[in-house]
Structure formats: C-alpha cells, structure tokens
C-alpha positions as CSV (number, residue, x, y, z in Angstrom):
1,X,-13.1,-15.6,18.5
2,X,-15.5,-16.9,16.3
3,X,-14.6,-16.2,12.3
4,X,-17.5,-13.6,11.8
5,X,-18.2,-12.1,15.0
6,X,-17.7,-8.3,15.2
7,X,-14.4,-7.3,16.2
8,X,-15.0,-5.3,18.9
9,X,-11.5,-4.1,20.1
10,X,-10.1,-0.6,18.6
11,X,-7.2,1.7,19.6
12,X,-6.7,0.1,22.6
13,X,-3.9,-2.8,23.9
14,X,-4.9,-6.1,23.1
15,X,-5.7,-8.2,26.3
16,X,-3.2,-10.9,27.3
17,X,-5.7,-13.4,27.0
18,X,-6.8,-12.4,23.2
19,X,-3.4,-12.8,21.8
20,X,-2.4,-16.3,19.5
21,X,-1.5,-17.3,16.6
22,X,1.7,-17.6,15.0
23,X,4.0,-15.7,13.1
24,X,2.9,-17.5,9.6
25,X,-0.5,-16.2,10.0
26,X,0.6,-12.7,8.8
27,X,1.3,-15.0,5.2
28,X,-2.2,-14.3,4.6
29,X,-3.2,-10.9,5.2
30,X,0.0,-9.5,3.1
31,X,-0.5,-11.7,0.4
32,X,-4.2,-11.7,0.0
33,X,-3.5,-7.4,-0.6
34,X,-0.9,-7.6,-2.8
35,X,-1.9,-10.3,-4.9
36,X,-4.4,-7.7,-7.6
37,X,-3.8,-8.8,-11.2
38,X,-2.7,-4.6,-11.7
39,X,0.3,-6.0,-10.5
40,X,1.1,-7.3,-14.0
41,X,0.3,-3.9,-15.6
42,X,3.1,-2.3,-13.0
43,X,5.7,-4.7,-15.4
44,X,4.7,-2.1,-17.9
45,X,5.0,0.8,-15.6
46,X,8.5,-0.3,-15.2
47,X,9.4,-0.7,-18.1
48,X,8.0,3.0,-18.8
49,X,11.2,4.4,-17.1
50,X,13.2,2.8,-20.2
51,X,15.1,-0.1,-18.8
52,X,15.6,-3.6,-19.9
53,X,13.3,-6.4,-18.7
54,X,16.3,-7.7,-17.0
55,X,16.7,-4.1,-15.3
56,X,12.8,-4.2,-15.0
57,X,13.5,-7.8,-12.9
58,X,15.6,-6.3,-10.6
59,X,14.0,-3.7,-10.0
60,X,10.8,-5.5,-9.0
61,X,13.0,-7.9,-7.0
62,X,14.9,-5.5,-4.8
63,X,12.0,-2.5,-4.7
64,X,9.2,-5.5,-3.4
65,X,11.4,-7.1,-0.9
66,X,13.1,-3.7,0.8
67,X,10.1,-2.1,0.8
68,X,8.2,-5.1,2.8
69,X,11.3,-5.4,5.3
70,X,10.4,-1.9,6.4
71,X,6.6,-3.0,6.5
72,X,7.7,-6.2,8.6
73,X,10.3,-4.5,10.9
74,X,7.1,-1.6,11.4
75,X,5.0,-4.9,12.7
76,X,7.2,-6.0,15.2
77,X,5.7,-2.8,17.2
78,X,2.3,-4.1,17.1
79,X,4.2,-7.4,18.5
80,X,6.2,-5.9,21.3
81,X,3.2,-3.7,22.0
82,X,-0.2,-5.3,20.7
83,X,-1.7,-2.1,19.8
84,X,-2.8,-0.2,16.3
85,X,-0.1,1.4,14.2
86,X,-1.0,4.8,14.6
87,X,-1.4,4.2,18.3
88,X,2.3,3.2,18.6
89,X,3.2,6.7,16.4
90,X,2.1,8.7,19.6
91,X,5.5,6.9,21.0
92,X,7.4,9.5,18.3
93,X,5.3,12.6,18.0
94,X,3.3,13.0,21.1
95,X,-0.1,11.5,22.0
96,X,-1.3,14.8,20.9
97,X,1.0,15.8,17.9
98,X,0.3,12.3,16.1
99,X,-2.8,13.6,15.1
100,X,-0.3,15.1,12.0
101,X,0.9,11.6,10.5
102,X,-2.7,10.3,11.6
103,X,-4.5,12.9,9.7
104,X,-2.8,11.9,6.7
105,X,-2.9,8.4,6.9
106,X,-6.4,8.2,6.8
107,X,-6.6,10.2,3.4
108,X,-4.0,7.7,2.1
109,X,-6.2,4.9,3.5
110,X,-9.4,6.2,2.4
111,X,-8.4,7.4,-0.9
112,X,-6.5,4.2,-1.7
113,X,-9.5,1.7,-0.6
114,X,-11.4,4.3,-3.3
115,X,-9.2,3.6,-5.5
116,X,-9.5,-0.2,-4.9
117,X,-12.7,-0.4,-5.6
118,X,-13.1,2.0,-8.6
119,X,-10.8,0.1,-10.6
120,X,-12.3,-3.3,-9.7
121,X,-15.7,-1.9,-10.7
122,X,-14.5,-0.7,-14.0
123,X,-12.5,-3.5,-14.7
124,X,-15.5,-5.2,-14.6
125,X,-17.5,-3.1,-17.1
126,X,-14.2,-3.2,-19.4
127,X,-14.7,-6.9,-19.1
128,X,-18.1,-7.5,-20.1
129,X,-18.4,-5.1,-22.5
130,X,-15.6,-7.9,-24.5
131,X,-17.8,-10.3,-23.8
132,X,-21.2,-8.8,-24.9
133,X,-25.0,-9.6,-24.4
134,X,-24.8,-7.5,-21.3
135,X,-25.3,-4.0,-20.4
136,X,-22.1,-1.7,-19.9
137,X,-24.1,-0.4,-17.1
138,X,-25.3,-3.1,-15.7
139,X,-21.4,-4.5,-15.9
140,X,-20.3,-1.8,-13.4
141,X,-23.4,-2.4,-11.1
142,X,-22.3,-5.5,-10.7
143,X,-18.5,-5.5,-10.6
144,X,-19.0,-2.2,-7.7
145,X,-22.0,-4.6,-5.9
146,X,-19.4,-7.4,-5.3
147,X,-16.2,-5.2,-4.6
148,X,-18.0,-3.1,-2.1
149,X,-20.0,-6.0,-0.2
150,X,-16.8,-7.9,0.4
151,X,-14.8,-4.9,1.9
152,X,-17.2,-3.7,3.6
153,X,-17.8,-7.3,5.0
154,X,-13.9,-7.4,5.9
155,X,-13.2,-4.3,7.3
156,X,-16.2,-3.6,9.2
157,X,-16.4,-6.9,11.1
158,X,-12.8,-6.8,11.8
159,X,-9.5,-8.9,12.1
160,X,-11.0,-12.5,12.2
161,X,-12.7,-12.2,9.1
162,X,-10.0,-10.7,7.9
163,X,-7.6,-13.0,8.4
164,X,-10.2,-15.8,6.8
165,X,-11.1,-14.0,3.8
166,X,-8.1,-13.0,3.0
167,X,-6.5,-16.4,3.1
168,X,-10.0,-17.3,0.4
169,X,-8.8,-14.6,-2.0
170,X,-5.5,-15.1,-2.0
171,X,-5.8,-19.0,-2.8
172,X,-8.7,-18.2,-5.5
173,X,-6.8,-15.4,-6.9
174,X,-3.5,-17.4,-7.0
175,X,-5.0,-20.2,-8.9
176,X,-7.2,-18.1,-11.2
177,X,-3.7,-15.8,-12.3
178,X,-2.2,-18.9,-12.4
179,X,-4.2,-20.1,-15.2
180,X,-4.3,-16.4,-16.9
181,X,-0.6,-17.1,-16.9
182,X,-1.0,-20.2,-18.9
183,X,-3.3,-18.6,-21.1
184,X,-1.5,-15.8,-22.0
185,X,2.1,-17.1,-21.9
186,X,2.4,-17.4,-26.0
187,X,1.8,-14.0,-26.6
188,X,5.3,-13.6,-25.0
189,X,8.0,-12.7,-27.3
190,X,11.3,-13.4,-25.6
191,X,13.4,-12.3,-28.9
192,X,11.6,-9.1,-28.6
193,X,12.1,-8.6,-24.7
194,X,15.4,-9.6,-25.0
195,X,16.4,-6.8,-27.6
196,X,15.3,-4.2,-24.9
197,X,18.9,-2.3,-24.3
198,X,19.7,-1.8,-20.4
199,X,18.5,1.9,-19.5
200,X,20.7,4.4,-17.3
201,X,21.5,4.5,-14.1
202,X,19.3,7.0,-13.4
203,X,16.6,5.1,-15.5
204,X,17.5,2.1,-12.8
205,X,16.5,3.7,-10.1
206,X,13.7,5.5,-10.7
207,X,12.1,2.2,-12.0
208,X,13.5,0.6,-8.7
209,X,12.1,3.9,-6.2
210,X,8.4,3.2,-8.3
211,X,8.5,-0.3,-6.9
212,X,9.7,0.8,-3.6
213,X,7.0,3.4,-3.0
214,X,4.7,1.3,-5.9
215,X,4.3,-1.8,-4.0
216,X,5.0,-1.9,-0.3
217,X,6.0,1.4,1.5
218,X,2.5,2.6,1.7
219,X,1.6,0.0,4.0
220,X,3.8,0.6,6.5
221,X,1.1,2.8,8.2
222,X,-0.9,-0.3,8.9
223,X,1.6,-2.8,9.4
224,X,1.2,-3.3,13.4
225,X,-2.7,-3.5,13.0
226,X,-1.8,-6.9,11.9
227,X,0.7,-8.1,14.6
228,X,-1.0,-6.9,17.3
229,X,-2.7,-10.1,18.1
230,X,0.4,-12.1,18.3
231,X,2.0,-13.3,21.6
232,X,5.0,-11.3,22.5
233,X,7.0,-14.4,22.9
234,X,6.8,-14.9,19.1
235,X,10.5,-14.8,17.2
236,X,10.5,-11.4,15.9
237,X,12.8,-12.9,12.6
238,X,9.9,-14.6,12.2
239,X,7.3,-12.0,12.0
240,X,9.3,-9.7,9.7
241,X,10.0,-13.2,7.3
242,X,6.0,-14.2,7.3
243,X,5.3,-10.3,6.8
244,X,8.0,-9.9,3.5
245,X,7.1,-13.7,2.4
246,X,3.7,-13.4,2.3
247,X,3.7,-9.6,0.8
248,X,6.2,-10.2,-1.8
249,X,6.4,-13.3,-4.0
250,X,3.2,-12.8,-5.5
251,X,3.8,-9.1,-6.4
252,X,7.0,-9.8,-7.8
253,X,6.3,-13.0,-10.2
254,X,3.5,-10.7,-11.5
255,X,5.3,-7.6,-12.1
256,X,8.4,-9.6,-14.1
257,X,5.5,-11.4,-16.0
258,X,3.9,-8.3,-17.0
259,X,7.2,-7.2,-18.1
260,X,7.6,-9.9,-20.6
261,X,3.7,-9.6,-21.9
262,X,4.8,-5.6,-22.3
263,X,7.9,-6.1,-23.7
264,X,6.6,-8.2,-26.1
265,X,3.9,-5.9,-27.6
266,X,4.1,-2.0,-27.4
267,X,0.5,-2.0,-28.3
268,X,0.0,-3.9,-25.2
269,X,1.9,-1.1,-23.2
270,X,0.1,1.9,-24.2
271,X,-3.3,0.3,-23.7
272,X,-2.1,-0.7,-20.3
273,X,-1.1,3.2,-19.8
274,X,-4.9,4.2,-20.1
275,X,-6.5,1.0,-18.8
276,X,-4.3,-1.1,-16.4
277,X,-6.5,-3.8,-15.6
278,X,-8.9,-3.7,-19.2
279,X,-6.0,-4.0,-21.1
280,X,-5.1,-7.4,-20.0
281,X,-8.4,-9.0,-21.4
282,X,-6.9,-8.3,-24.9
283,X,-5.2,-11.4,-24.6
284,X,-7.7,-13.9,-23.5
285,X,-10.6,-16.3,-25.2
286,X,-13.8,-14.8,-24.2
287,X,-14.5,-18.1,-22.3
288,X,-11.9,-16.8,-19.6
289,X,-13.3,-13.2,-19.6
290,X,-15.8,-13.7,-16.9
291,X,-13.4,-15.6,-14.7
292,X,-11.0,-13.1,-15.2
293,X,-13.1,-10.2,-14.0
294,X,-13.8,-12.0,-11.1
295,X,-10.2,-12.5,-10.0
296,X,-9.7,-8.8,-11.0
297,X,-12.4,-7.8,-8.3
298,X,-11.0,-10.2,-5.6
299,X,-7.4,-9.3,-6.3
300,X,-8.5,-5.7,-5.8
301,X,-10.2,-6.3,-2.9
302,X,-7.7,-7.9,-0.6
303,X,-6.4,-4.5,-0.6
304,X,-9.2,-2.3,0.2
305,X,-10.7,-4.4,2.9
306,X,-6.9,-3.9,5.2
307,X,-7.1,-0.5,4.0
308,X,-10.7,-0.1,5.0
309,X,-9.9,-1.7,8.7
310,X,-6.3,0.4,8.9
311,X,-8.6,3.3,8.0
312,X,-11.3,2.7,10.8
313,X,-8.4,2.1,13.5
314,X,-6.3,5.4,11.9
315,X,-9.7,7.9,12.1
316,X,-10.4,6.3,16.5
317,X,-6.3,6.9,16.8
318,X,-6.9,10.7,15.7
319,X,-9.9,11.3,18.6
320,X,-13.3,10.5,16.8
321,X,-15.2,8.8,19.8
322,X,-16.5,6.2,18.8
323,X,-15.7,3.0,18.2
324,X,-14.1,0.9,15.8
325,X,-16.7,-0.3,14.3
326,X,-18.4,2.5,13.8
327,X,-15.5,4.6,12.3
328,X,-14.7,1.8,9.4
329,X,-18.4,2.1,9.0
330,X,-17.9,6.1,8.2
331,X,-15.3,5.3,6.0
332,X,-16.9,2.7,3.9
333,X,-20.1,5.3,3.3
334,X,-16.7,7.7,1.9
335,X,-15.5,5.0,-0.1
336,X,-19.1,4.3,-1.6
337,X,-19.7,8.3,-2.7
338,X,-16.2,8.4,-3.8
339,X,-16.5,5.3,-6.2
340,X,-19.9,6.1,-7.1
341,X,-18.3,9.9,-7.9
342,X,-15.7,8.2,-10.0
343,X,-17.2,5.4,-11.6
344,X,-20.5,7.5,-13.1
345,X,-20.0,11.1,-12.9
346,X,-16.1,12.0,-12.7
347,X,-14.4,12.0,-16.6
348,X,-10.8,13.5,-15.6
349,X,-11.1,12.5,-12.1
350,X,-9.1,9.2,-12.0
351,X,-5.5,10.4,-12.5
352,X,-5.5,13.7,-11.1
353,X,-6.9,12.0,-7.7
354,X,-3.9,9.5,-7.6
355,X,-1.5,12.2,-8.1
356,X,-3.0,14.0,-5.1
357,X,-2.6,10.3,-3.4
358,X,0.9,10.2,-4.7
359,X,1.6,13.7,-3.4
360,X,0.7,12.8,-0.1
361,X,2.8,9.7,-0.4
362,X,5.5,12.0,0.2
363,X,5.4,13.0,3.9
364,X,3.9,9.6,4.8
365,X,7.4,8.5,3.6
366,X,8.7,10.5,6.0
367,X,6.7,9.2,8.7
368,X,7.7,5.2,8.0
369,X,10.9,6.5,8.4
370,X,10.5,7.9,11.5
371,X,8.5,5.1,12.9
372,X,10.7,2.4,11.6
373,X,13.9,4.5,12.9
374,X,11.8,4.8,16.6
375,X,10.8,1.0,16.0
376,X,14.6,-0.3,16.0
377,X,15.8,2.1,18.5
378,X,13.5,0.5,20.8
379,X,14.7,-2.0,23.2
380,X,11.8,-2.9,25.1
381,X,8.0,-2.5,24.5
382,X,6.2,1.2,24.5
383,X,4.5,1.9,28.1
384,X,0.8,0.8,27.2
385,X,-0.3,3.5,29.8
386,X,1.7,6.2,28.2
387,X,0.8,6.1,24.7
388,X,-2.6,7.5,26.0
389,X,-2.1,9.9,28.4
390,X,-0.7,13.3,27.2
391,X,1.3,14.0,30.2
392,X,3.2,10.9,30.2
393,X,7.0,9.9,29.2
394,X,5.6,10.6,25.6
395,X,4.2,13.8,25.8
396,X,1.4,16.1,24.4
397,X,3.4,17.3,21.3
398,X,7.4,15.8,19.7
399,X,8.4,19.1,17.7
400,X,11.2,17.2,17.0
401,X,9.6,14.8,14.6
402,X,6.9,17.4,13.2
403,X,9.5,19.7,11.9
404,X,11.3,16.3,10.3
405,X,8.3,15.4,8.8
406,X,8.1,19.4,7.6
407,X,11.8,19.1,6.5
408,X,11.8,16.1,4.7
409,X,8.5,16.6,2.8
410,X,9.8,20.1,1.2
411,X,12.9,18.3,0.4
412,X,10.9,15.5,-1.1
413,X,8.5,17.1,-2.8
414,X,11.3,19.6,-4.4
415,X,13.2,16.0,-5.9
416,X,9.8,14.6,-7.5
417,X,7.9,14.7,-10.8
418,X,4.4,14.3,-10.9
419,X,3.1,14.0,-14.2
420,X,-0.7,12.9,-13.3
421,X,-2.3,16.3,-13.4
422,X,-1.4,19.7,-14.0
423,X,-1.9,21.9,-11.0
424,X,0.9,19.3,-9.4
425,X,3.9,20.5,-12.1
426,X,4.9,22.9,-8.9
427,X,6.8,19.8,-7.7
428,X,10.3,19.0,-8.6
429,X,11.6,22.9,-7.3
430,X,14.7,21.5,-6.3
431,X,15.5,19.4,-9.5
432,X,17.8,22.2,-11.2
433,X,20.4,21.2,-8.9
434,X,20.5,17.8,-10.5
435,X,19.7,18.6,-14.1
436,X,16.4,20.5,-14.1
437,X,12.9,18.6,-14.9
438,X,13.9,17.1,-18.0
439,X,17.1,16.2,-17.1
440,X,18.7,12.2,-16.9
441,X,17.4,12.3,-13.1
442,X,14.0,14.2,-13.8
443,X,12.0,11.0,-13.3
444,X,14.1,9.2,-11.1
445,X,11.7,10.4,-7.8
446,X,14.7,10.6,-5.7
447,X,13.2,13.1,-3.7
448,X,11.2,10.0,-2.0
449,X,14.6,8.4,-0.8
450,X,15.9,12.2,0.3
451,X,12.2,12.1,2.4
452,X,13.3,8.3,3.7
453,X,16.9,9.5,4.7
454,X,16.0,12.8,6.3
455,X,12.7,10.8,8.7
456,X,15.1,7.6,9.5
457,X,18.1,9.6,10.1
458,X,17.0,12.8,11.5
459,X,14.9,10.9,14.3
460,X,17.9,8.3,14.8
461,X,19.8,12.2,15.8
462,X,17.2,14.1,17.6
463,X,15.6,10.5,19.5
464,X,18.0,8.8,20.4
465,X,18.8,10.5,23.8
466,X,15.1,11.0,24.7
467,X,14.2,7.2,24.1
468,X,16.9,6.5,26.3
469,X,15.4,8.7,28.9
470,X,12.0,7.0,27.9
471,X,13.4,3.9,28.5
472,X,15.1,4.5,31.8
473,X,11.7,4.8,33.6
C-alpha cells in the first residue's frame, strides 16, 4: 500500500492478502502518541499526591508499564482476528449491545483528540508570546493551523500514513526533548528533590492509579486498530513487547524528569498546575523557544491523529453507514469547533471538560477489563462472520456484561474524587466507608481499580461457560 494513499478498509476483517509487517512496527505508533512534552508536567502531577520523587519514580515506572500490558495483551485481538477494536467488543456484549462501550468510546476519542489539539495550539500562543514581535493571536492561528493539518492528514488517510508519520514525530520529537533535557538539566536541584519525605501508602497509590489511568489505560479501546494488519503467525510475546516498549520508555523518562525539574522549584509546580505545557518555557533561552513549540505541537499530535483514526473506526463500529473515511472526516469537523470553542471563546471550559472526560474514564475502565478478561479467555480467534451478524454465536444483546459495566461504574464512581469542576463533587458517595472525602484515601481514586476488578473479574465468572460454548462451534 503506497504511504499516502487513502486507507480504504473500515470495520471490516482485514484481507489475508493485506496483512504484513512485523511485530516491531507497533514501536512506532505507541511511541509517536505518547511521546507529548506534557509528559514532563505529569512528574509534577505526581508529585501533587505528596510523595517522594523516588515514590514519584515508581510510580511512573510500574503505572506506565501495567497499564501498556493491558493495551498490548488488548492488541493481540486485532492479531488473532485482524479487525477494529470495537468490532472485536461485539465478541463480549452482543453485536447489537456494543453500541454501549462504543457509544462512549467515541466521546473519549473525540474529546481527547480535542483536547490534543487545544493544548498544542495554546502552547503555541504561550510560546510566542515569550518570545515577542508576534501577535498572541496570530501565535494560536498558527500553532491550531499545524496541529490540525497534521491530524487531520493522519487520521483521515488512514493506517499507512500513520504508521509513517508517526515514526517522523516520534524521531523529531525524541531528539528535540532530548536537547530540552540538556538545556534544562541545571535547573535541577537534586539536594532539594532529595529532601522530599516518602508520602503514605495511600499517597503511593493514588499517584501510582494516576499513572495507570494517566498514561496508558485509555488506549486500550484502540489498541487492536493497530494490530490488525499483522499476520496471524506473528509471536503474540512479541506484539504485547513492541506494543509496552514502544508506549512506555518515552513516557516514563519524561515523567521521572519532570519530577526532578518540579521538585526542584515549587514555583515551577504551581505554574505547571495552571499551564502544563507553557510552564515549561520558563526554563529555556528564547533561542530554543520556537523549537520547543514546535516539538510541543508534534508531541501532541501523535496522540490525536490515533485518536482521530480509533475515533473514525469507533463511530462505523456503532452503525453510521458510511465509510471510514468519511466518519474520521465527521469527527475532525468536531474536533475543529470544539478547539476553535476552547481556544477563542470558552474561559472556564478547559478543566471542567476533562473532568467530564475523566468521568467517563470510569466505565471505559470497566470495559478494558472486560475485553482484556474476554481477550485471555480466548483460545482461538473470534468467528469473522459472527461478530456481524446479530443472530450469531455472539448475539444481539450480552446483559451479562452491560449490567458489569452498570455495576462497576456505580462502584467506581462512588471510590473517586473529582476535583476539576463543581457539578462533578457528587462523586466519591461511597468514600465514607474508607474515611470520607477528606480522608488518607480521599484522593487515592481507588474506585478506578474497584471498576478494573469488578469488569476483569465479573466477565471471567459470568463468560467463562458461554465462551466455551462459543468456542465449541
């Protein structure tokens, strides 16, 4: 397939003949999306729940890689099966009752590919604003011009150009960080972010939940759009190593980086609170200022254009009919009014639309438990016919897995903070049982590993003799 053509497969089962590659090829998709410079600010973010940097390193350590090994086990359906992720969900809640999980893994998508984009075109503004002679205005023009070209480029075409621009920005972006790093590394004050005293246990793990849910987990929901194109004959070690190799080194040198920088300067912290990407350019020569928005943007980016493509597939999966193409194309016009919204007009938008995003996080949670519990249970590849026929071995409608997801998002929701905006304090209705909402485990958002353990568990109960049966055909 040449590089740029139009991709022009969708929901459906890739073609024998399409499918190559090699497991090492998902390197570059995973790292290209996680390799944004707001990576850095998350050191910060962890070092909010009060533990020590070495805590902090941990934390980012264990959250990254766990997270990622459910997003790499989740691709080995698109291996087995060579079809979309929310395609292979029918396999657990019905070709007809998927519509649930699919319905809210295209907000996640769209909002998050929104969100992608916003802060790469006001990172950009922040940016030039430090390094004068140019219009604030213009700035963001620019910066949202450049952001939204490339991802609509990306996901629109498809999965070729995918894979080849996301292997550019994650070499540029590498090397450009790579030089902040240099830049920047005096500023850190090891005496100072040694003194940091270890946090609780409770502190521990709510820094170490943030990086699980943070960094990886919400890109479970996309992870088989990726595989799909691989041969089934390809070592399925190797796709899940590729997939939590490629997602996580960057993520996690960045986050234990930003630690130190934070650690070292609580002036630093706070302005990273209210500007996660701006507040970074405090430490650079203005000659580096220009470079550095432009690896903001493309670090930015690598994540919106999978979330753009993920989004496209998510909205066919669901029943619009049309075709891929066309759907991405629908979502990028979302993603344009949403950014424009934010960027220009919205002034206490921002935060209170990533706590909705957040909030939603929760039942998705649920769902990547589910699938990653049907995933392993699995011994041989989903029926290709079945996943789209509502009278087959998979059914119209699992109630099985719908009241999980139900179950486990009250539960969730009931163990969670969310501090973003107000009209989401109703969370956290559950927490008096462990200390109340400003209690030692108040921000500890165990209510997202509750959500994990009731979807992986429940289905691995309630499945497990119906797969069988599935299986038996």
């Amino acid at each position: 397939m040449p590089i740029f053509d139009l991709e022009l497969n969708g929901p459906n089962v890739i073609a024998e003949s399409e499918r190559s590659g090699k497991a090492r090829s998902l390197f570059w998709p995973w790292a290209g999306a996680n390799v944004s410079l707001l990576a850095l600010s998350y050191g910060a973010f962890f070092l909010g729940f009060g533990v020590s940097f070495r805590q902090a390193t941990w934390a980012a350590i264990i959250g990254t890689v766990l997270s990622f090994l459910v997003v790499g086990i989740s691709s080995l359906a698109g291996k087995r099966s060579n079809a979309p992720t929310m395609i292979l969900s029918r396999a657990a809640f019905g070709v007809k009752g998927n519509i649930v999980p699919g319905a809210l893994s295209y907000l996640i998508f769209v909002g998050w590919e929104t969100v992608l984009v916003s802060l790469a075109t006001l990172a950009t503004g922040t940016v030039f604003m430090r390094v004068g002679h140019i219009d604030h205005n213009m700035a963001l023009i620019i910066g949202f011009l450049i952001a939204v070209s490339l991802t609509v480029f990306g996901g629109v075409l498809g999965f070729s150009t995918i894979m080849r621009i996301q292997k550019w920005l994650t070499l540029i972006t590498v090397f450009m960080t790579i030089i902040y790093i240099a830049l920047t590394f005096s500023h850190v004050n090891w005496s100072a972010v040694n003194a940091i005293k270890d946090g609780s246990n409770q502190a521990f793990i709510g820094a170490l939940i943030f990086g699980i849910t943070g960094i990886g987990l919400g890109w479970v929901n996309s992870a088989a759009d990726y595989s799909r194109y691989l041969p089934r004959s390809i070592s399925s070690k190797s796709v899940v190593g590729w997939t939590v190799i490629g997602a996580s080194i960057v993520p996690i040198v960045l986050v234990i980086y930003g630690s130190a920088l934070a650690g070292s300067s609580k002036a630093l912290s706070d302005s990273i609170a209210m500007d996660p990407i701006g507040a970074l350019t405090s430490l650079l020569p203005t000659w580096f200022l220009i470079p550095f928005a432009l690896v903001a943007i493309l670090g930015l980016v690598g994540g919106a254009i999978l979330d753009l493509y993920s989004s496209g597939l998510t909205l066919v999966s669901i029943g619009l009919p049309v075709k891929r193409h066309i759907a991405a194309s629908i979502d990028a016009v979302i993603m344009l009014a949403g950014t424009i919204y934010i960027v220009w007009f919205a002034d206490n938008f921002f935060f209170p639309f990533q706590g909705f995003l957040l909030t939603l996080g929760v039942p998705v949670a649920v769902w990547s438990a589910i699938f990653v519990a049907d995933v392993v249970m699995r011994r041989s590849a989903y029926s290709e016919v079945d996943l789209f026929d509502e009278t087959g071995r998979y059914g119209a409608w699992n109630k099985k897995s719908i009241a999980l997801m139900i179950i486990g998002t009250i539960v969730g929701w009931g163990f969670v903070t969310n501090t973003f905006a107000s009209w989401l304090s109703w969370q956290g209705y559950f927490l008096g049982a462990i200390g109340g909402k400003q209690g030692t485990w108040a921000f500890a958002n165990v209510g997202v590993i509750f959500a994990l353990a009731i979807g992986f568990f429940g289905h691995v109960l309630l499945s497990r003799k119906t797969i069988a049966v599935q299986e038996s055909f």
